[in-house]
N, C-alpha and C positions, 0 to 999 in steps of 0.2 A: 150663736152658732154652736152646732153640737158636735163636738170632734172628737171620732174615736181613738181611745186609752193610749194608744202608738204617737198620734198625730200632739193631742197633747204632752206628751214627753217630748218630743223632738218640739213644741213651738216655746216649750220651758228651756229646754236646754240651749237652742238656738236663741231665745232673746235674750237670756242669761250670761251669753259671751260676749265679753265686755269690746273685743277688736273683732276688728275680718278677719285677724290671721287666726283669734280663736274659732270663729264658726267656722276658716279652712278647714281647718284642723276636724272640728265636730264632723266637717260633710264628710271626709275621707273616712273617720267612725263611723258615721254610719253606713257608709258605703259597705264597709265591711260586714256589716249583720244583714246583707241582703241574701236570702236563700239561695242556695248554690243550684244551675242549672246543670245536665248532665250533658253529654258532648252533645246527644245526638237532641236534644232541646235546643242547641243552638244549630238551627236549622232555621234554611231560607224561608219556609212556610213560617215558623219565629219568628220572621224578621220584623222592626218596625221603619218603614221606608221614610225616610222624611228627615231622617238622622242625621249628623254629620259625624258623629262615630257608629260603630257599628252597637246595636241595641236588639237585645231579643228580647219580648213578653209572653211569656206562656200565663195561663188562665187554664184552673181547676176550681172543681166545686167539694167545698170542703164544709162540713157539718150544714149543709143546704145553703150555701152562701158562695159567692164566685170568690175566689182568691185567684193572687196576682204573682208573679213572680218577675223579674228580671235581671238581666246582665248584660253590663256592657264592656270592652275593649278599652273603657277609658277611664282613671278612677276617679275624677271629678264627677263624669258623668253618673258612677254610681250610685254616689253622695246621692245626686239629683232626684234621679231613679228613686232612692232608701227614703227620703222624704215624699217624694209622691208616692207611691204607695201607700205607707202610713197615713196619708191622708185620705185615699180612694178605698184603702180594703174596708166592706163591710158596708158598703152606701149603697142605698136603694137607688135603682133606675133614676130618680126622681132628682135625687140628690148629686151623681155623680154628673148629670147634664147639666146641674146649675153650676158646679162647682169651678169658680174663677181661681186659676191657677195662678196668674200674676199676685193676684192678692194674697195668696196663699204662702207664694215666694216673698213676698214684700213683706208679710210680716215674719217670716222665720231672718229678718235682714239678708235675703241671697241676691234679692235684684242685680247686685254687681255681679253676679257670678252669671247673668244669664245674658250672653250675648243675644243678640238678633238670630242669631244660628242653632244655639242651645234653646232657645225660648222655641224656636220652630222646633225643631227635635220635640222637647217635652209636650209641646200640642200636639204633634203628631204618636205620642205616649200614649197621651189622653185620650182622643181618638177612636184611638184601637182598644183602651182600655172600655170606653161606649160601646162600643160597634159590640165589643166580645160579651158584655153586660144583657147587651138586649136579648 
């Protein structure tokens, strides 16, 4: 599996944390290096529907490449967000439809963290992260 420079730092630093409360702790760091959206970006055309906190995704193309942005109302959720990304920015069409998110969670150790609710949420990320890709 080829995982870009971001994705592998965070799959280092997450299986690196020896407890869950260390990789809490990691998710909430990461959460915080996720690019800051400006008011009017979190807007209902932003929104991603599917959520159970409230989540915006904006998408720009940046050196011929789509890049991703997001922000949510919740800080676990950004954690969440902060790792997907890192693992979506930068993948071809091709890749980004293969890409199995559980497995992806599973091995950063998060599984516990993704309820049935948040699991739906982040697919519904994903999603929109395709749809906006095509």
């Amino acid at each position: 599996m080829n995982l870009p420079p971001a994705a592998s730092e965070a799959l280092a630093a997450f299986t690196g944390a020896g407890s869950w409360e260390q990789r809490a702790r990691l998710l909430m760091q990461w959460g915080e290096r996720l690019e800051p959206l400006a008011d009017e970006e979190r807007s209902d055309a932003n929104r991603v529907h599917g959520c159970e906190s409230q989540v915006w995704l904006v998408s720009e193309m940046k050196d011929g490449q789509r890049h991703f942005r997001a922000a949510s109302d919740a800080r676990l959720i950004r954690g969440l967000l902060a790792v997907l990304l890192v693992r979506v920015q930068g993948l071809a069409l091709e890749e980004l439809a293969a890409l199995d998110l559980a497995d992806w969670f599973t091995q950063l150790g998060l599984t516990r963290q993704l309820s049935p609710s948040r699991s739906n949420g982040l697919n519904a990320v994903l999603e929109q992260i395709r749809k906006t890709a095509m």
